[in-house]
PASEBA-1860 file (N, C-alpha, C; in nm, 3 decimals):
! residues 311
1> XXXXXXXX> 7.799/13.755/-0.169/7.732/13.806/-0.050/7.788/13.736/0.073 ~ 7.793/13.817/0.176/7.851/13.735/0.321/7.778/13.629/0.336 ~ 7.902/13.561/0.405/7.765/13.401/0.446/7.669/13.471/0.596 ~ 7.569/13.396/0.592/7.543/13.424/0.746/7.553/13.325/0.838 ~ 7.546/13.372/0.947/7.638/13.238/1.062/7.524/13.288/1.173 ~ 7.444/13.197/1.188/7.391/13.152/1.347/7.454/13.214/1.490 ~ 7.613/13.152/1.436/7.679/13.185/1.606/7.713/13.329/1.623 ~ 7.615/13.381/1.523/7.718/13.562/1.539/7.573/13.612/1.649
9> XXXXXXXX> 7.502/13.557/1.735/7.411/13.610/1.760/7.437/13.655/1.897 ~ 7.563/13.576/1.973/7.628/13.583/2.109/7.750/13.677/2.088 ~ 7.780/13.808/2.160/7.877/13.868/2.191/7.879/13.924/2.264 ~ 8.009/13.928/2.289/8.004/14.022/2.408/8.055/14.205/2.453 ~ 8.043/14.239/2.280/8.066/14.374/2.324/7.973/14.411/2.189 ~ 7.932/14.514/2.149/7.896/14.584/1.997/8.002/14.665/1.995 ~ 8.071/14.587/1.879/8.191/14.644/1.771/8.211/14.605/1.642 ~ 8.119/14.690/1.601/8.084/14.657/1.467/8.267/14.707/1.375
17> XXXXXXXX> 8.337/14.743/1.451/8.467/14.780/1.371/8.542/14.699/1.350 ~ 8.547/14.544/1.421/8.611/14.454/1.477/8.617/14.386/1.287 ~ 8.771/14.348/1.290/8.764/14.272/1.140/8.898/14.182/1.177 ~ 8.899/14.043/1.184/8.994/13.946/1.196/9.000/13.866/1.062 ~ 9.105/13.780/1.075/9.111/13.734/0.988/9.224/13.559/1.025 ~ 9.162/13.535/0.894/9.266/13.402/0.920/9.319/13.393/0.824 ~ 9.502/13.357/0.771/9.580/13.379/0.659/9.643/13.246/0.644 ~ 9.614/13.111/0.607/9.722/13.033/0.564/9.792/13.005/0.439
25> XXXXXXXX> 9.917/12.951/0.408/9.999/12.937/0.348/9.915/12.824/0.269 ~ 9.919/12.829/0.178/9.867/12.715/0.089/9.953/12.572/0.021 ~ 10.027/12.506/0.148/10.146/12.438/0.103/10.079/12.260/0.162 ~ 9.986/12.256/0.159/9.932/12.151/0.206/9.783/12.164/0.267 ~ 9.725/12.094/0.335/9.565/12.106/0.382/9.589/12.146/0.507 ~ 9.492/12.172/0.575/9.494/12.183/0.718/9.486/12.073/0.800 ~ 9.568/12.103/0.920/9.609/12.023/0.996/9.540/12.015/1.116 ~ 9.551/11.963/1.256/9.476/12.031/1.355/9.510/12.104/1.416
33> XXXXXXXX> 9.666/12.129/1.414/9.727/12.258/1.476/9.672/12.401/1.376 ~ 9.623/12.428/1.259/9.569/12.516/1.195/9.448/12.497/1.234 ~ 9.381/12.426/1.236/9.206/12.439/1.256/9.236/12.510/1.389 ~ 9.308/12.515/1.510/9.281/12.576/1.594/9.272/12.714/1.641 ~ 9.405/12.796/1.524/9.410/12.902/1.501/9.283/12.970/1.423 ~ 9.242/12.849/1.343/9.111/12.922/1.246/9.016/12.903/1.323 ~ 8.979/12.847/1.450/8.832/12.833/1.518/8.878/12.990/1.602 ~ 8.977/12.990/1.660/9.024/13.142/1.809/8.963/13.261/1.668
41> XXXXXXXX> 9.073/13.249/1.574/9.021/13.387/1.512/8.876/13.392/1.475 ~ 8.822/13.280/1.436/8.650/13.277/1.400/8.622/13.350/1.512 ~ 8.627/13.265/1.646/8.545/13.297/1.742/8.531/13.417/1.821 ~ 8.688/13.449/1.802/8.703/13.578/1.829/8.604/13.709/1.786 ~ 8.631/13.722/1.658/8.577/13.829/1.522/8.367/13.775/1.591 ~ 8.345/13.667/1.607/8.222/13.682/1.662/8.199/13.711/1.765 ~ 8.274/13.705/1.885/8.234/13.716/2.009/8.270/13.875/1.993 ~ 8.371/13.911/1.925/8.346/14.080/1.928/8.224/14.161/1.814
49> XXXXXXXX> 8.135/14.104/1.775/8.053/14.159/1.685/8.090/14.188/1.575 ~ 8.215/14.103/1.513/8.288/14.176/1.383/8.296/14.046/1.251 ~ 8.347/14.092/1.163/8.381/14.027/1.059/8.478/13.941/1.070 ~ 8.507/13.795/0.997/8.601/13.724/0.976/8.643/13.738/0.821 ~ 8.755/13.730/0.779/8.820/13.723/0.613/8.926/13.586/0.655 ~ 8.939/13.607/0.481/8.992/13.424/0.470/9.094/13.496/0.338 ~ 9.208/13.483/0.444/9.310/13.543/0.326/9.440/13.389/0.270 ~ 9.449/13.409/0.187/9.557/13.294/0.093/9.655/13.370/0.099
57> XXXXXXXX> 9.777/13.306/0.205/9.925/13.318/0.160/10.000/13.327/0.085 ~ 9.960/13.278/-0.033/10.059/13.212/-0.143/10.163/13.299/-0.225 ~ 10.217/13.413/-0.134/10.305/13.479/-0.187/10.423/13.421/-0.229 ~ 10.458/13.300/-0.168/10.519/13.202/-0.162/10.508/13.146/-0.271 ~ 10.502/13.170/-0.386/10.404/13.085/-0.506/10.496/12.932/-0.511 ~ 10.608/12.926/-0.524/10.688/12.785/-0.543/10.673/12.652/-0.463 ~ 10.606/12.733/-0.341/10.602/12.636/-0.197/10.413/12.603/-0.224 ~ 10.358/12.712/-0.265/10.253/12.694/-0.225/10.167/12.632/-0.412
65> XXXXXXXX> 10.021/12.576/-0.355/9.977/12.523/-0.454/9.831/12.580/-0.449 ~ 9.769/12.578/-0.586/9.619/12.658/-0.580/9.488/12.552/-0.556 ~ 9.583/12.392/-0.581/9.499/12.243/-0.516/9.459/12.290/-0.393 ~ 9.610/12.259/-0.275/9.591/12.277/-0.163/9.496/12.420/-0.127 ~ 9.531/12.583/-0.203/9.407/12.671/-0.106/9.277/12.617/-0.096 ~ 9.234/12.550/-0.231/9.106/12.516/-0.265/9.038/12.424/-0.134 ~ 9.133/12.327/-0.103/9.118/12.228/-0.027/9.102/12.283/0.121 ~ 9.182/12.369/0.167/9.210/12.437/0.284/9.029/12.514/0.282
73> XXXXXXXX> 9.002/12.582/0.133/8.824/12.650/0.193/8.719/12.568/0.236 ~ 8.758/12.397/0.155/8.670/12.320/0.168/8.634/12.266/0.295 ~ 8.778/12.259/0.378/8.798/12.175/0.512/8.753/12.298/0.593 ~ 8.725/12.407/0.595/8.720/12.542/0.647/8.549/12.544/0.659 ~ 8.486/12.514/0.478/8.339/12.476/0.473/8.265/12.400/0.521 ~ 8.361/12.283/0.587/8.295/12.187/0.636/8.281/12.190/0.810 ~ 8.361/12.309/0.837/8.380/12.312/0.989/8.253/12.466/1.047 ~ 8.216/12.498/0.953/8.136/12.614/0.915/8.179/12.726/0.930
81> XXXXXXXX> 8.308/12.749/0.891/8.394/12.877/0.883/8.389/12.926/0.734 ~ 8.379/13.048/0.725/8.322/13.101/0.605/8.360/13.232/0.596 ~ 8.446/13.300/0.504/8.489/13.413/0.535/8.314/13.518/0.498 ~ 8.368/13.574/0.566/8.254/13.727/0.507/8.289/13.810/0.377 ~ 8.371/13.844/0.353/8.429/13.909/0.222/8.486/13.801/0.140 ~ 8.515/13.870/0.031/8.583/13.771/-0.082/8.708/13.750/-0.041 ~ 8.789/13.639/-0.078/8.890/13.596/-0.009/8.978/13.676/-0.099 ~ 9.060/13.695/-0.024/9.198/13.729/-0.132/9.292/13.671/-0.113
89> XXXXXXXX> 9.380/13.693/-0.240/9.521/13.565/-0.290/9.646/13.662/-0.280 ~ 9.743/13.635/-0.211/9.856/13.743/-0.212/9.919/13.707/-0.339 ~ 9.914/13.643/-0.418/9.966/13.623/-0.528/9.926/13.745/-0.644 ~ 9.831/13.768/-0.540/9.759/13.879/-0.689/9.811/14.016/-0.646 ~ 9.893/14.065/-0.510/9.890/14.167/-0.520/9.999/14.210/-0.490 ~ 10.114/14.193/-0.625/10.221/14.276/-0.607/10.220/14.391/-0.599 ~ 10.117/14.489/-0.697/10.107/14.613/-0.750/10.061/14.650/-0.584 ~ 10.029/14.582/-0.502/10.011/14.700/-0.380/10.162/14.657/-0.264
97> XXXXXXXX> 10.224/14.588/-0.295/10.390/14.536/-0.198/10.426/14.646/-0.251 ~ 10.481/14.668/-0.392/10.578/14.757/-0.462/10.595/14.877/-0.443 ~ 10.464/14.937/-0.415/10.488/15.102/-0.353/10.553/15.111/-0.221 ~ 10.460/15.028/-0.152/10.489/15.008/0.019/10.692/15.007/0.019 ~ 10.728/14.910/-0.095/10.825/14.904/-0.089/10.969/15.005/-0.112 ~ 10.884/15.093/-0.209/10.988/15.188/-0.279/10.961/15.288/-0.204 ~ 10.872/15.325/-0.088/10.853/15.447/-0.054/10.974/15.452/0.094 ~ 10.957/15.253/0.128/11.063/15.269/0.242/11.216/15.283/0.200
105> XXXXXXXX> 11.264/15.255/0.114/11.372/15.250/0.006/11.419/15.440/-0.024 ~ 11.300/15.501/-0.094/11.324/15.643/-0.047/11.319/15.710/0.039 ~ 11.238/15.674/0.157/11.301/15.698/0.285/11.452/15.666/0.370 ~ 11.508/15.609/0.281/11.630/15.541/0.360/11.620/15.441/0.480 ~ 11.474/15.376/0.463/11.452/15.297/0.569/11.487/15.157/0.553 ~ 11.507/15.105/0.408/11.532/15.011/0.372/11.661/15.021/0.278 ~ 11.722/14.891/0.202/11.808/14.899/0.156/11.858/14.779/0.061 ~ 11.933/14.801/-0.035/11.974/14.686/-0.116/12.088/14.603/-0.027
113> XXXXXXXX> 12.080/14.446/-0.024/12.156/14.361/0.017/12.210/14.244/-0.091 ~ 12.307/14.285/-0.096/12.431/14.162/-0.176/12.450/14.020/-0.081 ~ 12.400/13.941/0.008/12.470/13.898/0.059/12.375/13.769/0.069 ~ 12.466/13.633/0.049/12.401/13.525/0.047/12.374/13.460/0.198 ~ 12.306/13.355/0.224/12.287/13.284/0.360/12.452/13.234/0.398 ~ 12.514/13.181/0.282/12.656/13.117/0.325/12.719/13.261/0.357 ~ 12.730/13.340/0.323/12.843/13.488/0.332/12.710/13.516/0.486 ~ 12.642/13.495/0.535/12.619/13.510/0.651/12.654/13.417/0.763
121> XXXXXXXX> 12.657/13.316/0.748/12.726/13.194/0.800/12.809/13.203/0.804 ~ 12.970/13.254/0.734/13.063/13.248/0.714/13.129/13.357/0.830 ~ 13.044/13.449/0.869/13.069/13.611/0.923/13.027/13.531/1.054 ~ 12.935/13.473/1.052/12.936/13.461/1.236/13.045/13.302/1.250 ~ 13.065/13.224/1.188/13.198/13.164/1.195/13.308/13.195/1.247 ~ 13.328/13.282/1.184/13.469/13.333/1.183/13.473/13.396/1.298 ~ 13.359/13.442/1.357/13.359/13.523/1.525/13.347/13.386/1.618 ~ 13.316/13.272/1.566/13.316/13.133/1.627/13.155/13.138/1.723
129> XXXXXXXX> 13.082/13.187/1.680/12.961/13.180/1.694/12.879/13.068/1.648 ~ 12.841/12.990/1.762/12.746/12.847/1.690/12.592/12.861/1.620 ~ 12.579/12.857/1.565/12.436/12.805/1.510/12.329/12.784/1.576 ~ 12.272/12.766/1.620/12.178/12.702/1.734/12.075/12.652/1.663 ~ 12.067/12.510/1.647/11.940/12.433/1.560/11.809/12.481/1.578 ~ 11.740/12.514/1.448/11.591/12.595/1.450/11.606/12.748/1.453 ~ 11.724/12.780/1.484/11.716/12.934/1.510/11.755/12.990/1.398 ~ 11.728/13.120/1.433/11.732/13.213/1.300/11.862/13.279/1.296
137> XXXXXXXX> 11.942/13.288/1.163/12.069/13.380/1.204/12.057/13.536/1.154 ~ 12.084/13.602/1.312/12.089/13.775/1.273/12.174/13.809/1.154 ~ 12.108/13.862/1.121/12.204/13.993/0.994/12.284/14.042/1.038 ~ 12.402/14.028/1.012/12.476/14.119/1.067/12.511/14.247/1.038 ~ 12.409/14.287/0.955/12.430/14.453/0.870/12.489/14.515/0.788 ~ 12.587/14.382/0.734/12.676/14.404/0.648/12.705/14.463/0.515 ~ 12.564/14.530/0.466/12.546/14.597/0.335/12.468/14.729/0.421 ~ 12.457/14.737/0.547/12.376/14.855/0.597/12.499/14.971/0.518
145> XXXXXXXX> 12.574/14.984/0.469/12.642/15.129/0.444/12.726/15.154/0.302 ~ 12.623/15.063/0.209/12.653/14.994/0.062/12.702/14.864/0.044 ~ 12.646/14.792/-0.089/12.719/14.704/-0.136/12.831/14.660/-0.139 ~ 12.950/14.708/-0.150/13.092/14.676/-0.149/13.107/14.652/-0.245 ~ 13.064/14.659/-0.368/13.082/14.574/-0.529/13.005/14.480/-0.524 ~ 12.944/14.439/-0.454/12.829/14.284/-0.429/12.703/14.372/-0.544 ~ 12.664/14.268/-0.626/12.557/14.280/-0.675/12.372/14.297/-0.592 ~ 12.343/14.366/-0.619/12.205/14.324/-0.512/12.128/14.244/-0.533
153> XXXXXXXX> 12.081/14.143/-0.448/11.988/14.060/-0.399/11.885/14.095/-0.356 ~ 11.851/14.079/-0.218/11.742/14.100/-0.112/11.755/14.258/-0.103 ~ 11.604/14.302/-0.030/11.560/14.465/-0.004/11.560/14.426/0.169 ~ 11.626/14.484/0.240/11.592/14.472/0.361/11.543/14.583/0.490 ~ 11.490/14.571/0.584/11.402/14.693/0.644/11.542/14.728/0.773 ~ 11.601/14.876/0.780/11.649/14.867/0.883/11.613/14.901/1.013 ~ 11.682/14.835/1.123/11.582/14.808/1.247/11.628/14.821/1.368 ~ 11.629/14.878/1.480/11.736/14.878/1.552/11.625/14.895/1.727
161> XXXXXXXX> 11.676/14.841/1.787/11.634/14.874/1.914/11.550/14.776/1.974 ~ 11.428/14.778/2.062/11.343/14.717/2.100/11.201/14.747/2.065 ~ 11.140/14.653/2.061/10.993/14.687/2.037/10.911/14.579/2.145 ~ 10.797/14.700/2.241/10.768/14.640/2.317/10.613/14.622/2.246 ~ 10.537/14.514/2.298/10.390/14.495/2.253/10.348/14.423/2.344 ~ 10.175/14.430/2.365/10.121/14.352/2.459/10.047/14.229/2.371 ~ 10.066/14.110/2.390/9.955/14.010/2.357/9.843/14.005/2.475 ~ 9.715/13.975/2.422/9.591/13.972/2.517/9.556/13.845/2.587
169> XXXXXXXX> 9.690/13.734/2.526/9.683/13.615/2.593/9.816/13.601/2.685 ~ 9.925/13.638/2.616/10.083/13.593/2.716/10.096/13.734/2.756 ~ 10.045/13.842/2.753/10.079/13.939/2.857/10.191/14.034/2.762 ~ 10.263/14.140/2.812/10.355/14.225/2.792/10.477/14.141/2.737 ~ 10.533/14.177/2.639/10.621/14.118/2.515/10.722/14.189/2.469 ~ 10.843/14.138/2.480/10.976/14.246/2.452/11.078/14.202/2.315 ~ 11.108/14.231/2.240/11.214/14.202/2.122/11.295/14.292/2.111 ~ 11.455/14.293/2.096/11.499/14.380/2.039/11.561/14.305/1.902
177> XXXXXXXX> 11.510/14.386/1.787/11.541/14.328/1.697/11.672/14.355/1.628 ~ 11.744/14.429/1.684/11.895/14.457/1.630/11.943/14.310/1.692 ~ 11.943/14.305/1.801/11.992/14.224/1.862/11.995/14.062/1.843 ~ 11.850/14.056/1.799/11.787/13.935/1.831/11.722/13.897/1.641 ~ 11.713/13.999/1.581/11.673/13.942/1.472/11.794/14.008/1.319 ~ 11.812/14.131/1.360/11.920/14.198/1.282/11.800/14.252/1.170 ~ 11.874/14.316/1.049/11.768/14.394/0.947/11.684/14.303/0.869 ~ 11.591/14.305/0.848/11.536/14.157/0.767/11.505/14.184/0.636
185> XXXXXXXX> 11.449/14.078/0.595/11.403/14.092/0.432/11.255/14.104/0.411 ~ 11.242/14.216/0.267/11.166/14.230/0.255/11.096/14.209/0.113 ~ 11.193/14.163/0.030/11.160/14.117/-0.130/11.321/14.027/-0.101 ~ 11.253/13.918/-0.134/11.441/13.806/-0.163/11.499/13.800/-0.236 ~ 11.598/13.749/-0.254/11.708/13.729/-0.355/11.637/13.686/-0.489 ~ 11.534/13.572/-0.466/11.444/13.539/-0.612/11.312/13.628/-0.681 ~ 11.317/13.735/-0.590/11.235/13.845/-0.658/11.103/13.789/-0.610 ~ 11.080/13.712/-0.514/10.943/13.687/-0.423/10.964/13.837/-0.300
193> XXXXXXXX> 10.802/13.826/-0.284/10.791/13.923/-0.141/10.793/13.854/-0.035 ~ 10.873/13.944/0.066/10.862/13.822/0.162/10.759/13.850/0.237 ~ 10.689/13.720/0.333/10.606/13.735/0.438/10.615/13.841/0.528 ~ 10.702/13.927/0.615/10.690/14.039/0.675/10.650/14.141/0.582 ~ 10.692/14.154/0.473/10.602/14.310/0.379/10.462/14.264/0.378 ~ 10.463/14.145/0.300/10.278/14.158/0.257/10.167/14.129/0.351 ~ 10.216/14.051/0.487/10.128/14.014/0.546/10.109/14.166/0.631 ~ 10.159/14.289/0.653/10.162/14.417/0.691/10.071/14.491/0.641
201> XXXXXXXX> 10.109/14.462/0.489/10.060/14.524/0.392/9.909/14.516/0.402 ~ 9.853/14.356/0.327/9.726/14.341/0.359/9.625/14.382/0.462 ~ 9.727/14.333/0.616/9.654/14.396/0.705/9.620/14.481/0.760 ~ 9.726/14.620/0.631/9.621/14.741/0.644/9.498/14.782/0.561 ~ 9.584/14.699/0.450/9.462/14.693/0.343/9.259/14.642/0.361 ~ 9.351/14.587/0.428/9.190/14.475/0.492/9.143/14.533/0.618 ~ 9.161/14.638/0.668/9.140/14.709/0.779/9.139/14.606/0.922 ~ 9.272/14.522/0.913/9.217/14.443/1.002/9.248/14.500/1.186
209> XXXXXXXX> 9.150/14.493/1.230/9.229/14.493/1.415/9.260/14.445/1.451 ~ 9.222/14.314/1.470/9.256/14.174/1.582/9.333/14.061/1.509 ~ 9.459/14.043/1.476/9.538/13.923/1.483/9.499/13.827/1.594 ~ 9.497/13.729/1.496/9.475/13.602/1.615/9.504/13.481/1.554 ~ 9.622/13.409/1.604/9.720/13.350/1.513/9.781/13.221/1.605 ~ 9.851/13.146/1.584/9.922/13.042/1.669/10.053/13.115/1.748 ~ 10.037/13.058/1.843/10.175/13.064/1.923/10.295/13.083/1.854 ~ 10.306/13.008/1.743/10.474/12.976/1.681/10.514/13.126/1.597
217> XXXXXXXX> 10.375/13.150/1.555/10.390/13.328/1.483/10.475/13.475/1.585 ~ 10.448/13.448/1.721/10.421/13.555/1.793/10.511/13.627/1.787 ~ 10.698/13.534/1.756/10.838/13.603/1.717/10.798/13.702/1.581 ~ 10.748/13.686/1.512/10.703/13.783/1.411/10.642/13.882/1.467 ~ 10.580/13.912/1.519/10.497/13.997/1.595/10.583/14.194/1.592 ~ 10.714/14.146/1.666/10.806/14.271/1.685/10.808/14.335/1.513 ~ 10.896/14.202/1.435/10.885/14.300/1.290/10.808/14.343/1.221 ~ 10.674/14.247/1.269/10.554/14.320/1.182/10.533/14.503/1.222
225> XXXXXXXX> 10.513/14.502/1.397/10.503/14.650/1.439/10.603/14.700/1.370 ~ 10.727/14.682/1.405/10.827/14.755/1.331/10.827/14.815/1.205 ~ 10.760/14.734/1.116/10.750/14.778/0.978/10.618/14.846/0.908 ~ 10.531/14.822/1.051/10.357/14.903/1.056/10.419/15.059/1.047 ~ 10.519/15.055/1.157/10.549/15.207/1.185/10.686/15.271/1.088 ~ 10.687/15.162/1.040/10.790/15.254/0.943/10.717/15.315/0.813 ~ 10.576/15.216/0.781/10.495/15.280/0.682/10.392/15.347/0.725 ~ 10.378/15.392/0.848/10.285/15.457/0.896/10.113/15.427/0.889
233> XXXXXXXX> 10.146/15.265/0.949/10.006/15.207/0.906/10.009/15.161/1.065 ~ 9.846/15.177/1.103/9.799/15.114/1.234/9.853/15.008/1.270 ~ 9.893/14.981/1.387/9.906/14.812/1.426/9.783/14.740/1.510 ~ 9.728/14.680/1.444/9.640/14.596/1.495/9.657/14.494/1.684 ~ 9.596/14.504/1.716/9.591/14.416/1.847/9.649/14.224/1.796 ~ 9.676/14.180/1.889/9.773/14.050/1.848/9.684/13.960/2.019 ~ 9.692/13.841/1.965/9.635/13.749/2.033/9.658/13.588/1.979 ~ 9.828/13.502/2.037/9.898/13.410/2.029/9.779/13.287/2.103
241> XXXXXXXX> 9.726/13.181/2.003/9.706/13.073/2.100/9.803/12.973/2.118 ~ 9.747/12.862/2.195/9.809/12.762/2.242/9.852/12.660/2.101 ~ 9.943/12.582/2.090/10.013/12.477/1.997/9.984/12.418/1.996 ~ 9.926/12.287/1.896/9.904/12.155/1.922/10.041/12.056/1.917 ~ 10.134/12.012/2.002/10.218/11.941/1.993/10.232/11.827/1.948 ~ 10.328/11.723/1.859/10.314/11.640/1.800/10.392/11.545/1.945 ~ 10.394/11.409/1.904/10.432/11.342/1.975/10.596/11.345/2.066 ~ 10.661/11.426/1.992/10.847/11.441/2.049/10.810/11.547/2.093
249> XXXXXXXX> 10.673/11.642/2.108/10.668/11.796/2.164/10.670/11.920/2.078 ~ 10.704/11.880/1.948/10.757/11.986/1.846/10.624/11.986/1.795 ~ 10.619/12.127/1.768/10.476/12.202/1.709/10.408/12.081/1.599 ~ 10.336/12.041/1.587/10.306/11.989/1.486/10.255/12.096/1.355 ~ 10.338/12.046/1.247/10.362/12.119/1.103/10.335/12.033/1.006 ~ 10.315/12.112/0.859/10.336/12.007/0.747/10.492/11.963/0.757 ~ 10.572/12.030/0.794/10.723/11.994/0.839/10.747/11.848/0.909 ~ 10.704/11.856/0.975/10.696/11.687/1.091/10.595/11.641/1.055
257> XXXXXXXX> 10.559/11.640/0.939/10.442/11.544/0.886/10.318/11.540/0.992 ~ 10.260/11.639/0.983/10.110/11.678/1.052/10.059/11.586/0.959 ~ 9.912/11.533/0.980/9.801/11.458/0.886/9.708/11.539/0.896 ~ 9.673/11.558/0.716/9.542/11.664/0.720/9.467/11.632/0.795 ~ 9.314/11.760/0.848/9.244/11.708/0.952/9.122/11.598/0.913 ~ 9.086/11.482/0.994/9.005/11.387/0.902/8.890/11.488/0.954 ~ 8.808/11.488/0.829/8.666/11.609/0.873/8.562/11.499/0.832 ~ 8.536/11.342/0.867/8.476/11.273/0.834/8.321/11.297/0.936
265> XXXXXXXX> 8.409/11.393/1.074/8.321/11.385/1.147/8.376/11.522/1.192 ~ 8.322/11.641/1.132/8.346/11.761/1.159/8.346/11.805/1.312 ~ 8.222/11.777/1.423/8.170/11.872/1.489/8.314/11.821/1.624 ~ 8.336/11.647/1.545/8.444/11.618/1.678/8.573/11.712/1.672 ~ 8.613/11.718/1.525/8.769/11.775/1.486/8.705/11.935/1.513 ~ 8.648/11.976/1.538/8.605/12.102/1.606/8.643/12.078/1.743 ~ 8.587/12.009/1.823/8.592/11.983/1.997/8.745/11.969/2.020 ~ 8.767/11.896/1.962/8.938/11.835/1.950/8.998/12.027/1.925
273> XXXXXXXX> 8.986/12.113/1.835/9.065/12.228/1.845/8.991/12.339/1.972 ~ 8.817/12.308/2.032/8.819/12.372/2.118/8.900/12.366/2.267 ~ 8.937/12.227/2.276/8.975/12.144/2.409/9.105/12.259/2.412 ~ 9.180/12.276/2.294/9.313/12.292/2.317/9.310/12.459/2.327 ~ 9.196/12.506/2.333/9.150/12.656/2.370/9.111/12.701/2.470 ~ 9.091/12.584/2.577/9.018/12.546/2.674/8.877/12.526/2.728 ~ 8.804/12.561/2.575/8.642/12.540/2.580/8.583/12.419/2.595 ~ 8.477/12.418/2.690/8.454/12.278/2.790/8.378/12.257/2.605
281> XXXXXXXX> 8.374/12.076/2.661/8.289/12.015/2.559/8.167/12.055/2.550 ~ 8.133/12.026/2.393/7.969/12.089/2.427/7.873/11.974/2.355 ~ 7.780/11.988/2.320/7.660/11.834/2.323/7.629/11.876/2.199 ~ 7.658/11.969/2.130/7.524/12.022/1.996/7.569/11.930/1.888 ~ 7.477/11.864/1.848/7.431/11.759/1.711/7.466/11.853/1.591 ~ 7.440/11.948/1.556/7.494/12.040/1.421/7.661/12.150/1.475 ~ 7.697/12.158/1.343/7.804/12.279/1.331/7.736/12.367/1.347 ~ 7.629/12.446/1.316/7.593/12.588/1.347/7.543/12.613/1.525
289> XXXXXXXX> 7.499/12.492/1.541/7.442/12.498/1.670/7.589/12.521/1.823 ~ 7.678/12.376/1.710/7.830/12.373/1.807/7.877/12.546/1.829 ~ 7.892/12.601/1.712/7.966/12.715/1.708/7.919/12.844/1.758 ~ 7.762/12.827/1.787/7.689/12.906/1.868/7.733/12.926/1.995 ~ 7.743/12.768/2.044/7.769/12.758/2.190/7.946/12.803/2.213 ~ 8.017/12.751/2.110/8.191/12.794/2.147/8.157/12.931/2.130 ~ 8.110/12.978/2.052/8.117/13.184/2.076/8.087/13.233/2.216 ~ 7.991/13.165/2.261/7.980/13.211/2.433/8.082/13.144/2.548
297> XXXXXXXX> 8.111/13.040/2.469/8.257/12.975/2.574/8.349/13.076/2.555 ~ 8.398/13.105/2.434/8.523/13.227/2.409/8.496/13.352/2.481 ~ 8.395/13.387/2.450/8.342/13.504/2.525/8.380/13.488/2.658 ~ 8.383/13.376/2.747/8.410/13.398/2.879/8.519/13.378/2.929 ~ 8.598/13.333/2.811/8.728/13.297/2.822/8.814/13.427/2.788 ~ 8.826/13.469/2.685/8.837/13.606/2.668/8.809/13.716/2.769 ~ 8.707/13.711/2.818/8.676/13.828/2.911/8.772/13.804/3.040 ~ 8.827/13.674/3.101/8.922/13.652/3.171/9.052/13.738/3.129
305> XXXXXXX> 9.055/13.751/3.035/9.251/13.796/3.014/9.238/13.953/3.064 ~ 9.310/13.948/3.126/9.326/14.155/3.215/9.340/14.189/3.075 ~ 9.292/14.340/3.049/9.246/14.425/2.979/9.365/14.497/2.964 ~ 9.452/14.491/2.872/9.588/14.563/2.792/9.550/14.669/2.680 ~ 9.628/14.741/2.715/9.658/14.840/2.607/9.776/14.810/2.533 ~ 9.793/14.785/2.364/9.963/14.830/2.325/10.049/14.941/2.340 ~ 10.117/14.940/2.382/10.231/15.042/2.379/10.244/15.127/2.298
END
């Protein structure tokens, strides 16, 4: 049965259609750069009269562990975030990637790729093209018109042009992903799905509207639309927050050794992810009482951002 939550009693619109969600990777606990993304989408899904879900990443199965999801609901339980529906595990749902997948495949929208990370490296080399540390290297399309005798590997989505989208926090948003990202993957070389199919997938599955996610996601943003509309599934509204930076400036990650969040004293490691949302401090002695009051801070914070349509 849904939990019930106190703070759902403040909103600011009736939209009972409203369904967000929060999705982490299960490769460690939460950090405080994640608690912050999981308080915006909480608060969000309440301040619009809607549902929150608590979805597990772990499509990733090698990276990810079923310790850490466990741990991630607990630190989630203790902050009084609570999904409404039963959570779901992407681990469990190949049988719904696989169609999604073969239908873009018979469309000619997708395609088999032979080609390793080094035989991509090697191609922008040879054009004397540098690398640029952290960045991603474009595809260069090189199986877009068959294999060549290369065995297949990766399924990839083809993609070409720009895709414009509005976020409800940074405003009007441009990618061209030929350019800037090249064709991507969509099942890998090791027969995992990748994160652009399933997290698409689900979020039509889960009827979700409102993405509401960290800053560092938002480059995903273009291929997700991209691949909404190649399967002819809604694209949900998108809403990037702010980063918690580690000490050199770089996002803090399990990567740069983030420290899980200490929840010895929940209602503070709450304040600590509202500050960085910009919600003034608040005085309440309980979590249900705190989260009452951040739903009406969001609410007014939210109602600030000019009113966008997507494209």
């Amino acid at each position: 049965m849904p939990a019930v939550h106190t703070a759902a009693t403040t909103t600011i619109a009736t939209a009972p259609r409203y369904r967000g969600r929060f999705a982490p990777s299960p490769t460690g606990p939460l950090h405080a750069g994640s608690l912050v993304a999981a308080l915006a989408s909480w608060l969000d899904a309440r301040a619009h009269g809607g549902v929150w879900l608590l979805r597990i990443e772990d499509v990733d199965t090698p990276r990810c562990s079923p310790a850490a999801a466990r741990t991630i609901q607990q630190q989630l339980d203790a902050c009084g975030l609570r999904s409404d529906e039963v959570v779901v595990w992407q681990s469990t749902r190949s049988a719904a990637y696989d169609p999604a997948l073969q239908r873009l495949l018979a469309a000619g929208l997708a395609y088999p790729c032979g080609c390793t990370r080094s035989a991509i490296e090697a191609h922008w080399q040879a054009l004397g093209v540098v690398h640029q540390p952290d960045s991603e290297r474009i595809y260069p399309g090189t199986c877009r018109n068959g294999l060549h005798g290369q065995p297949a590997r990766a399924v990839r989505l083809r993609v070409d042009g720009p895709i414009d989208w509005t976020d409800r926090r940074l405003g009007p948003q441009r990618q061209d992903l030929g350019r800037e990202v090249g064709d991507f993957v969509l099942r890998r070389a090791d027969g995992l799905w990748a994160y652009q199919l399933a997290v698409v997938v689900d979020d039509a599955a889960q009827g979700i509207t409102q993405v509401v996610r960290g800053e560092d996601l938002a480059d995903n943003t273009a291929r997700q639309i991209a691949l909404q509309r190649a399967l002819q599934l809604p694209s949900p509204g998108y809403l990037h927050t702010p980063l918690v930076r580690a000490a050199d400036g770089r996002k803090l990650s399990k990567q740069n050794g983030a420290q899980a969040l200490d929840l010895r004293d929940p209602l503070a490691a709450l304040q600590a992810a509202a500050a960085v949302l910009g919600l003034p401090e608040l005085s309440s002695r309980t979590v249900p009482d705190w989260l009452a009051g951040a739903v009406a801070g969001w609410a007014g914070i939210i109602a600030g951002f000019a009113t966008r349509s997507d494209p």
